[in-house]
TORVEXMAR-591245 format. One line per 2 residues: their letters; for each residue x, y, z of C-alpha. Coordinates in pm, 1 decimal. Each point is the difference from the previous one (the first is absolute). Example, Ala and Ser with C-alpha at 12.3 -4.5 7.8 and 13.67 -1.06 7.14 Angstrom:
2
AS> 1230.0:-450.0:780.0 | 137.0:344.0:-66.0;
END
This chain:
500
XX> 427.3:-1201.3:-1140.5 | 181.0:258.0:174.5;
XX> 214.9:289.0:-63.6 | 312.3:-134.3:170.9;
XX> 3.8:-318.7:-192.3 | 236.8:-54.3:-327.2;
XX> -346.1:-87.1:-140.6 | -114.8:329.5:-7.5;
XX> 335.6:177.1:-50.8 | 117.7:-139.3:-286.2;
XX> -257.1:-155.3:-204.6 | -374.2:153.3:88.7;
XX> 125.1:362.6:93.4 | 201.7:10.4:-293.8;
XX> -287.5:-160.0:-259.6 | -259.7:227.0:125.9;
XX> 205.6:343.0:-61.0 | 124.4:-78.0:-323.6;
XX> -378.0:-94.5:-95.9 | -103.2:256.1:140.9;
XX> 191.2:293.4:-134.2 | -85.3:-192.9:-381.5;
XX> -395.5:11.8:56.2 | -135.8:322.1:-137.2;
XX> -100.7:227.8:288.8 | -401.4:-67.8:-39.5;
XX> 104.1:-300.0:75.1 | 203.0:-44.4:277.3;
XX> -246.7:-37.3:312.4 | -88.1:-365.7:-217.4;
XX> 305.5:-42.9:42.0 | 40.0:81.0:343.7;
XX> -321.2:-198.5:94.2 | 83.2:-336.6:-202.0;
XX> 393.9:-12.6:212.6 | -137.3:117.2:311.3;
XX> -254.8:-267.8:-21.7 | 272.0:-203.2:-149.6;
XX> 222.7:63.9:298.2 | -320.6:-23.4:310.3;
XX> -75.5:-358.8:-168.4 | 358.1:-128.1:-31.2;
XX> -44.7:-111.8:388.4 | -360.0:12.8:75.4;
XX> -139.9:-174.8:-317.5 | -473.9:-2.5:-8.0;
XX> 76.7:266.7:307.5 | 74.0:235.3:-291.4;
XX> -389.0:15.1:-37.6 | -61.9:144.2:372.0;
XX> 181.2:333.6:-109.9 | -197.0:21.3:-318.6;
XX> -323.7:-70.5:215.7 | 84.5:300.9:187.9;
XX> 84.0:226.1:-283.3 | -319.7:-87.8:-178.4;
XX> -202.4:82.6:332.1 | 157.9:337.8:84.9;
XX> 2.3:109.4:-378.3 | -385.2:-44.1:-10.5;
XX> -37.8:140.2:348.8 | 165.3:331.5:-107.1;
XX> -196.6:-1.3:-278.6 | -326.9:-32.0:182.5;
XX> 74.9:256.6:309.9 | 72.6:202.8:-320.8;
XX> -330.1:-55.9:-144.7 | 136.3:-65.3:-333.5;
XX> -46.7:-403.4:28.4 | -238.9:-114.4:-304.5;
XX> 44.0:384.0:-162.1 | 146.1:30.6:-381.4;
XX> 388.9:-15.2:-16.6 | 39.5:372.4:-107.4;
XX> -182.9:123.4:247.1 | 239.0:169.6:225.7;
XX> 11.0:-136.4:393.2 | -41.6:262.6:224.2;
XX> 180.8:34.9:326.5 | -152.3:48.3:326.0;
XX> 24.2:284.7:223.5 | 215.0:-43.6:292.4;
XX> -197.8:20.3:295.2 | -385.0:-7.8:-192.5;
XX> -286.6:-210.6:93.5 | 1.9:-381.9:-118.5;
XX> -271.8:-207.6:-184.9 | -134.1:-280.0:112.3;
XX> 134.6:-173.8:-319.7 | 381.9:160.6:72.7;
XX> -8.8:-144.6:318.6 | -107.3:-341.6:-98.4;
XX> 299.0:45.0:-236.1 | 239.2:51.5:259.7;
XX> -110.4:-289.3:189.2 | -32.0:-230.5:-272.2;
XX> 367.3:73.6:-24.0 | 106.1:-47.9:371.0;
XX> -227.3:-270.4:77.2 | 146.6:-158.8:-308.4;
XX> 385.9:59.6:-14.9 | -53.1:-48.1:432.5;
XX> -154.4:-360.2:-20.3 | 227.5:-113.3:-270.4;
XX> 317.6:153.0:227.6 | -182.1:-99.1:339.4;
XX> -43.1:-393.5:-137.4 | 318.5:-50.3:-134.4;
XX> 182.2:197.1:255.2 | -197.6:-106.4:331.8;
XX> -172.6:-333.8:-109.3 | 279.2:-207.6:184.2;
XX> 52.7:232.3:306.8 | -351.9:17.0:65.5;
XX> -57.8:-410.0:-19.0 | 320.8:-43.4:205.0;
XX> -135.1:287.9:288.4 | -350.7:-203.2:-3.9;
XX> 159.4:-315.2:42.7 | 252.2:131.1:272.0;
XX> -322.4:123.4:193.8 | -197.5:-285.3:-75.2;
XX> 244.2:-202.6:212.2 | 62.7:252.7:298.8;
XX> -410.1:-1.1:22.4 | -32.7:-396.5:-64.6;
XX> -198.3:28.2:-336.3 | 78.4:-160.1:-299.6;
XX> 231.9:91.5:-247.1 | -35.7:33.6:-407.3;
XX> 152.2:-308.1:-113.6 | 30.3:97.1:-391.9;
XX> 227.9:265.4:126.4 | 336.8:-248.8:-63.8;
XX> -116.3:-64.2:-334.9 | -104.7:368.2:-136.5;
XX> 254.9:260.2:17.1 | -26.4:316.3:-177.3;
XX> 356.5:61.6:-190.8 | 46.8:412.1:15.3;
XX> 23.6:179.4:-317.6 | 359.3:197.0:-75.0;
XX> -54.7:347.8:123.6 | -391.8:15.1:72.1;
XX> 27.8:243.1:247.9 | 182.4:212.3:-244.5;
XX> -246.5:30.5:-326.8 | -271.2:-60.7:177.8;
XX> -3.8:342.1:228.2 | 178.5:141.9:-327.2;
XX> -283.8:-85.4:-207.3 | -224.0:138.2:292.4;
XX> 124.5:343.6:9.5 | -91.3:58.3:-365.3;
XX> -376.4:-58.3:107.7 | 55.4:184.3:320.7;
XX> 114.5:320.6:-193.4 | -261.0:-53.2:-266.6;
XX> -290.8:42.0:284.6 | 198.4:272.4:189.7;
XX> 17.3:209.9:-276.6 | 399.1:-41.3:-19.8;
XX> 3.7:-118.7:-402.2 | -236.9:-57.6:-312.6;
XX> -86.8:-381.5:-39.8 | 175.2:-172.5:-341.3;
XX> -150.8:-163.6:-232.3 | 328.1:-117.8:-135.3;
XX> -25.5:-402.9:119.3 | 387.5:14.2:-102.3;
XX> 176.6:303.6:163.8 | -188.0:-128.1:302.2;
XX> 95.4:-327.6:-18.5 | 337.7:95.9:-86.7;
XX> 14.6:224.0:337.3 | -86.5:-276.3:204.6;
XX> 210.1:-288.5:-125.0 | 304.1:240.0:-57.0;
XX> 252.8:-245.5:117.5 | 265.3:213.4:129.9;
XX> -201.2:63.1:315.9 | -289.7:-253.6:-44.2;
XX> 113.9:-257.6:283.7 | 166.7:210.6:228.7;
XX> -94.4:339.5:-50.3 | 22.5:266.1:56.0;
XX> -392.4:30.6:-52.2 | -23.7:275.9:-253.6;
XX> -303.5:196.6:-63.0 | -211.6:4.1:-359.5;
XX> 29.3:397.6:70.6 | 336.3:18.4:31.4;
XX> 138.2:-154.6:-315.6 | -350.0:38.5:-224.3;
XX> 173.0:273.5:-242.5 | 283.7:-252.9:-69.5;
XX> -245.5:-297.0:-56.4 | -109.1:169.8:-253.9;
XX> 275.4:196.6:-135.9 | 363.9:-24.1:74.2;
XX> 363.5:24.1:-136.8 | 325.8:-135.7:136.3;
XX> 259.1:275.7:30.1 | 397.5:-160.3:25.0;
XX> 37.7:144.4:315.2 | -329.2:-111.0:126.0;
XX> 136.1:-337.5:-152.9 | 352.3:47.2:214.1;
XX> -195.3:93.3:319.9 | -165.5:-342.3:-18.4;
XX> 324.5:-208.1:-53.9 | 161.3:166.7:248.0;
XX> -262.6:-37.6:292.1 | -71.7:-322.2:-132.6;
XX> 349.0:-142.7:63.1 | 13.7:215.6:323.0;
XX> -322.1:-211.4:114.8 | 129.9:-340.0:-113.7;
XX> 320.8:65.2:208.5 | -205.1:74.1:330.9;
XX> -203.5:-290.7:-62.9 | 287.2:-301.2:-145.9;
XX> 316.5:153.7:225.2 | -152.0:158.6:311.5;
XX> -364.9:-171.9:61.0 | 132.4:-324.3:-119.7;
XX> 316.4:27.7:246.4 | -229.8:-2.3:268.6;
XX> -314.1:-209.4:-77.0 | 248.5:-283.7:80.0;
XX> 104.9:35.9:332.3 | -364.0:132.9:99.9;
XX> -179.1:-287.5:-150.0 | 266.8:-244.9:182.1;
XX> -80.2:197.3:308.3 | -355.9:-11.5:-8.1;
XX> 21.8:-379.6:-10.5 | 153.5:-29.2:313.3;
XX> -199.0:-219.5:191.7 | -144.2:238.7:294.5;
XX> 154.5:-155.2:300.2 | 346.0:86.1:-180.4;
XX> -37.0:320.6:-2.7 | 243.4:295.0:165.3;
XX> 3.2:350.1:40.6 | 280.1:25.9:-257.1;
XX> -152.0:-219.3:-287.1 | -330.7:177.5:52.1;
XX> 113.9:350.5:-47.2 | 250.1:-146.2:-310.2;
XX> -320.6:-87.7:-154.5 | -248.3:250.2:27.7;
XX> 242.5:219.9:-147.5 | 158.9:-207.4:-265.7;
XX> -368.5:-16.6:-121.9 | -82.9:409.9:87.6;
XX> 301.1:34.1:-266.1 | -200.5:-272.0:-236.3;
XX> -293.6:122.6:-17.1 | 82.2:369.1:-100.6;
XX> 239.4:-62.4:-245.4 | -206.8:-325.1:-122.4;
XX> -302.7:262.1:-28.2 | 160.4:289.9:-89.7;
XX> 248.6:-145.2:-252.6 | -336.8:-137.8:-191.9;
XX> -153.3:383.8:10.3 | 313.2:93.7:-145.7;
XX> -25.6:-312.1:-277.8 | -387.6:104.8:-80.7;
XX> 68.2:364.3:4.4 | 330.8:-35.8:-257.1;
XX> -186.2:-221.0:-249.3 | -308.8:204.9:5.4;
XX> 191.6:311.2:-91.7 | 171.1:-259.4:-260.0;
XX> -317.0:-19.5:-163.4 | -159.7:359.7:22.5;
XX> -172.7:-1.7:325.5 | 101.8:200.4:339.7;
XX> -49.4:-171.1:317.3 | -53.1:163.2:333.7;
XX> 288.2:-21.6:244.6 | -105.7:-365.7:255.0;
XX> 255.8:95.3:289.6 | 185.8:256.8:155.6;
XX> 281.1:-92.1:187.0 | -249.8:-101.3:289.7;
XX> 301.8:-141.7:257.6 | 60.0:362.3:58.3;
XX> -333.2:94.5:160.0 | -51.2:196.5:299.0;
XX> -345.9:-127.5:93.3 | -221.8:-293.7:-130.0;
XX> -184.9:189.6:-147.4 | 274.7:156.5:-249.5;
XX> 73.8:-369.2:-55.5 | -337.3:-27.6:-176.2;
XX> 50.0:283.1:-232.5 | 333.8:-137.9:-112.0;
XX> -38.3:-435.4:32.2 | -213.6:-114.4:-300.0;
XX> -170.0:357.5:-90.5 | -212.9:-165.7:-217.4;
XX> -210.6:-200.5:239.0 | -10.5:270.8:205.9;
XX> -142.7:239.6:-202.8 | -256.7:-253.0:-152.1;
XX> -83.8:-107.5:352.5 | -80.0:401.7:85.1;
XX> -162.3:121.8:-278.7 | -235.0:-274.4:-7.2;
XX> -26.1:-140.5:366.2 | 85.3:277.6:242.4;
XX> -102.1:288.7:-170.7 | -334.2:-121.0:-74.1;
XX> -65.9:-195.7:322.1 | 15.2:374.2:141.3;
XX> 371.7:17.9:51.3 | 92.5:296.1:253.8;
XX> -310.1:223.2:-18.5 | -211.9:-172.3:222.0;
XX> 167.1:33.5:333.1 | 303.5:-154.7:161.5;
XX> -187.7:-349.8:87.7 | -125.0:-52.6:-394.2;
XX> 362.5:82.6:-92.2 | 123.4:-242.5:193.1;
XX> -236.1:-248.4:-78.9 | 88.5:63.5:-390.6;
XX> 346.1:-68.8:43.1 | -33.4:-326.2:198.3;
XX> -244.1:-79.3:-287.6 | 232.2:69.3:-277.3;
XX> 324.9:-194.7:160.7 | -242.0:-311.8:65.9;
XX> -109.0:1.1:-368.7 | 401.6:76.8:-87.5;
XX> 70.6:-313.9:183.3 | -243.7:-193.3:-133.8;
XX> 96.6:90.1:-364.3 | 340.6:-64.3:51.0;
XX> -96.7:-368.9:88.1 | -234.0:-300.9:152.3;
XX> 149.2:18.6:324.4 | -82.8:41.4:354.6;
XX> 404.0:113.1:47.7 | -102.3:328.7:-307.9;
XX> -295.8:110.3:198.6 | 201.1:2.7:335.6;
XX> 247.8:221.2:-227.3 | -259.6:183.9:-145.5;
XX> -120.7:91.1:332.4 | 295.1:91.8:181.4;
XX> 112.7:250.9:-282.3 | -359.3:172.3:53.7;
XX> 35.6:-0.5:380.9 | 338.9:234.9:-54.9;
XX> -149.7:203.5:-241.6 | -303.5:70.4:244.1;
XX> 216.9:35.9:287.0 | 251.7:235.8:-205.6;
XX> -363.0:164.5:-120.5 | -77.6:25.7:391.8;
XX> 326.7:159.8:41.8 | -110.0:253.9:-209.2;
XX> 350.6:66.9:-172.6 | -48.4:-300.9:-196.9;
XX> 345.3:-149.8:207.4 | -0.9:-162.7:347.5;
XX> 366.1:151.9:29.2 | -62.7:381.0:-170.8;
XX> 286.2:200.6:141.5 | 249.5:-239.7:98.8;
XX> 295.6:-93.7:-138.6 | -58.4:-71.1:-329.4;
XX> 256.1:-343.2:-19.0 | -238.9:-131.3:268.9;
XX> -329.0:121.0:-195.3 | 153.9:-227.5:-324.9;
XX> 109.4:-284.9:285.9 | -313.8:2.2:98.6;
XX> -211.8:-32.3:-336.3 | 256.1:-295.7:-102.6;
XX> -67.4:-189.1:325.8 | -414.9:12.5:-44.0;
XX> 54.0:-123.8:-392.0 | 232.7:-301.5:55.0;
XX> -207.3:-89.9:294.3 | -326.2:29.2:-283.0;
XX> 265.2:-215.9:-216.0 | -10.7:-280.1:209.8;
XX> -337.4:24.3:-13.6 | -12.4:3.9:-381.5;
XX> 268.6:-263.8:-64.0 | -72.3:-260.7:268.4;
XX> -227.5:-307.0:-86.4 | -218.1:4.0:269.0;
XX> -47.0:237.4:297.2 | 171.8:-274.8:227.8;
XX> 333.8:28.7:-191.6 | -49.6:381.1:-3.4;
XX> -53.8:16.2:336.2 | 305.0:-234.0:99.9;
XX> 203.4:202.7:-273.1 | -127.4:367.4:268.6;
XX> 80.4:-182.2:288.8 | 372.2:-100.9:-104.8;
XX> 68.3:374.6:-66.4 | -100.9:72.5:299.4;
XX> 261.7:-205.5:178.6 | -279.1:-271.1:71.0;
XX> 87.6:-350.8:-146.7 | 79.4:-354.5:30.1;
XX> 269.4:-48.1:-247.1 | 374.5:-90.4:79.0;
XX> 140.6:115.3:-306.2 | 198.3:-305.1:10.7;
XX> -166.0:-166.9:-370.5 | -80.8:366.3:-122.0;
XX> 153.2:290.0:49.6 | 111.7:313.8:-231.0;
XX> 303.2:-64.2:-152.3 | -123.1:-309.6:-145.5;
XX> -185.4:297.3:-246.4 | 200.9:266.3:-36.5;
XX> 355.6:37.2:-215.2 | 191.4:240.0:-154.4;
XX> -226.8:68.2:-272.5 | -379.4:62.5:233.3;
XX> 254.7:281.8:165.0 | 92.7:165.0:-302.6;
XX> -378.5:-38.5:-118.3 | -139.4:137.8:297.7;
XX> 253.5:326.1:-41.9 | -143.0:57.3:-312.8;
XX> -337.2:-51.3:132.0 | -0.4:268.2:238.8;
XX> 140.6:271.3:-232.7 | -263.8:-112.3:-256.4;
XX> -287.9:11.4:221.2 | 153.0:400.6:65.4;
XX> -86.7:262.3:-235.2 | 382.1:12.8:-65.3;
XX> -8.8:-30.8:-396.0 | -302.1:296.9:-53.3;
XX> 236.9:234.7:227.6 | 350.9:-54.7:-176.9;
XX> -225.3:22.3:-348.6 | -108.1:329.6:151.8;
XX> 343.7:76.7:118.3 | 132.0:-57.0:-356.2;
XX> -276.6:187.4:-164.8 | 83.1:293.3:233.4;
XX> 346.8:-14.8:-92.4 | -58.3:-34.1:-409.6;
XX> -224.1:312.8:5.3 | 317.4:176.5:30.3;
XX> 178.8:67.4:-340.7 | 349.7:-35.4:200.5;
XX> -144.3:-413.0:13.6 | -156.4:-38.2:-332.4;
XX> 220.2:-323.4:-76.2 | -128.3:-152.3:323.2;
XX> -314.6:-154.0:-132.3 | 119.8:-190.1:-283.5;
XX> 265.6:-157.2:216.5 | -285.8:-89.7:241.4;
XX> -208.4:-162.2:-325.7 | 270.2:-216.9:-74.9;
XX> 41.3:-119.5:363.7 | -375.8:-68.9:47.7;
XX> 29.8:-202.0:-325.6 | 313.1:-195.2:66.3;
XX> -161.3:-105.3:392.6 | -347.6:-105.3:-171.1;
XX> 212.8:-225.4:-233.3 | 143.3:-114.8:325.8;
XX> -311.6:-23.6:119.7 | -150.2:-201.3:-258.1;
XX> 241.4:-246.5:-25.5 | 60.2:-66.5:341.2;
XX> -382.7:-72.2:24.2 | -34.0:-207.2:-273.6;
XX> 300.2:-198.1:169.6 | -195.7:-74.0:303.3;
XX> -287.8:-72.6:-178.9 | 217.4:-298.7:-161.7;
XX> 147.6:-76.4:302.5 | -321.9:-50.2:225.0;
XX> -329.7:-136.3:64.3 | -138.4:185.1:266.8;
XX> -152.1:271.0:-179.0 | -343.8:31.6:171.9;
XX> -255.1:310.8:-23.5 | -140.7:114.1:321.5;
XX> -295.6:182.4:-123.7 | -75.6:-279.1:-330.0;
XX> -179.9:-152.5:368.1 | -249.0:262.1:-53.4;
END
């Protein structure tokens, strides 16, 4: 199930609210665990047991790094000191939990990729191949990568001192099924929304926030991502000997669009029915098209990973305070494992790799931009170039294809554009779409909503904000129904990041 389908919109979203607001508040995380479990199993079926595997692991984990595994109930679980000395018996509690939640995400994740690479170099070096590898695949679970590092952070903050273990099985359970953001994010932290697990109340503008950014993130995802997943994915199926300069370029960034307002528009989705039900989620992007440097990229595209990825790889792996060679080192590190989480690849590690190489080179640089002080048009020219070239990387089946797809944009190819050729993708509509897309990807909306806040400070204007209420009401109506039209009207309705 997903949150652009009339599945969801009109029957399960609907169900679970009205349920929800009826069930007496000490109540209410049941609730929210039986339809988020309800909702995980509705596509993945017996897989439903692989996410309560890793709850039960990391909930026992925190409680032994806490010490207060096999202790009475009321005795109260201490937290650690940030930054103390470990026990033997801690430690082994924070591995249990990696080596646990890592083997069940390595297997399902990598079991495939890693057969296929054997094979593959089994046959360059003449050895024999594993036979039983046509007959045993390993399906992927929805949105493993997702709980799985979620669930990992509680243990990770238990150990560091960050927040006291639970020994409330429920609330814990609760934060790691939550299905607004369970299979695509953003990966919240136990820390972060702890106080509202166990205690929270729904205010009716809290409510209205979460309608409103809901509907703003189904409209990025059904009218904008949606417009261009179609020509992309026709694009990308060019055979490669077809391709020109002019269809390459028309797809990387038909799917550079996609995959921001595919991504984004679910952030917006989760973080709007979260605050629906009590619960405030951290911000996931930050209008990251309009980056300077690569590295301001990566504290605006999915801030989520990010921040999980530095707080528990670079940072401890030594981060910058070891000298210039370990800092480098860290951040290769970290964009290898960032490409390997994001999927079973070769093509992710390649991407993984080339993002680290500009950060160390930017990091080199020493102003954190290879083009500090010039114009700054050609700084954000320059940061969109590197990510749709990482793009190609990232949406491209296999490195061939990717590195046919680099070649055609640079003027290199064999294609005639006589069978395929732009037009054949583009109307009236893609133009108006991609209009829109650019001022959406702009931080156009925050300044006017400035703007107008400047203006209804002043008494002379105090009439100007209910006007502006009923506008932004009347264009999410719009909104709403003109989304729920193309849902009816379509089929191609895919999720980029359910892949992960």
């Amino acid at each position: 199930m997903v949150f652009s389908s009339t599945v969801f919109l009109f029957a399960f979203l609907p169900i679970v609210l009205l349920v929800y607001f009826m069930t007496p508040g000490r109540l209410r995380n049941v609730c929210l665990l039986v339809t988020s479990l309800f909702f995980y199993a509705w596509g993945e079926t017996w897989f439903v047991l692989v996410m309560l595997a890793s709850i039960v692991i990391d909930y026992l984990s925190g409680l032994m790094i806490a010490g207060a595994l096999g202790r009475p109930w009321s005795e109260e679980v201490q937290q650690l000191t940030p930054g103390g000395d470990r026990t033997a018996r801690q430690r082994l509690g924070l591995l249990f939990s990696l080596a646990a939640n890592l083997g069940i995400f390595g297997f399902f994740k990598y079991f495939n990729f890693t057969v296929d690479s054997y094979n593959a170099t089994a046959q360059l070096l003449g050895l024999s191949a594993l036979q039983w590898e046509t007959t045993l695949r390993v399906a992927l679970p929805l949105g493993i990568s997702f709980f799985t590092f979620q669930s990992m952070s509680y243990t990770f903050d238990v150990y560091l001192g960050h927040v006291r273990a639970t020994r409330n099985l429920l609330n814990f359970a609760t934060f790691v099924s939550l299905f607004p953001q369970l299979v695509a994010g953003p990966i919240v932290r136990y820390r972060d929304i702890a106080e509202r697990l166990a205690k929270r109340r729904v205010t009716v503008d809290d409510f209205a926030y979460g309608v409103r950014r809901f509907i703003i993130g189904l409209g990025k995802k059904v009218i904008v991502a949606n417009a261009f997943a179609l020509p992309a994915d026709k694009i990308f199926a060019i055979p490669d000997a077809e391709l020109t300069p002019g269809l390459a370029w028309m797809g990387v960034i038909c799917y550079t669009f996609q995959i921001y307002f595919d991504f984004s528009g679910y952030s917006d989705m989760a973080i709007g029915l979260g605050r629906m039900f009590g619960f405030h989620f951290l911000e996931n992007f930050n209008y990251p098209y309009i980056s300077r440097s690569i590295t301001e990229f990566w504290r605006r595209w999915h801030i989520s990973l990010s921040s999980w990825f530095r707080d528990y790889v670079y940072i401890p792996a030594g981060g910058n305070r070891r000298g210039h060679g370990r800092t480098y080192f860290n951040l290769w590190l970290v964009f290898f494992l960032c490409g390997l989480w994001h999927g079973s690849s070769w093509n992710f590690v390649v991407w993984g790799l080339f993002h680290g190489g500009l950060l160390v080179l930017e990091r080199i640089n020493r102003q954190r931009s290879l083009f500090a002080g010039v114009w700054a048009p050609f700084q954000h020219l320059y940061v969109l170039l590197m990510v749709m070239v990482g793009w190609v990387f990232f949406r491209a089946e296999t490195f061939g294809q990717a590195w046919a797809f680099l070649r055609a944009m640079v003027g290199v190819s064999d294609g005639d554009g006589a069978s395929f050729y732009p037009a054949l993708y583009l109307d009236s509509e893609l133009w108006v779409i991609f209009l829109v897309a650019v001022v959406g990807a702009c931080p156009l909306v925050p300044y006017l909503q400035k703007r107008l806040e400047n203006v209804a400070s002043d008494r002379s204007a105090a009439r100007w904000p209910a006007w502006v209420e009923s506008a932004s009401a009347v264009a999410l109506m719009v909104l709403l129904v003109v989304s729920s039209m193309k849902l009816a009207s379509t089929t191609h309705n895919p999720f980029i990041y359910f892949r992960f």
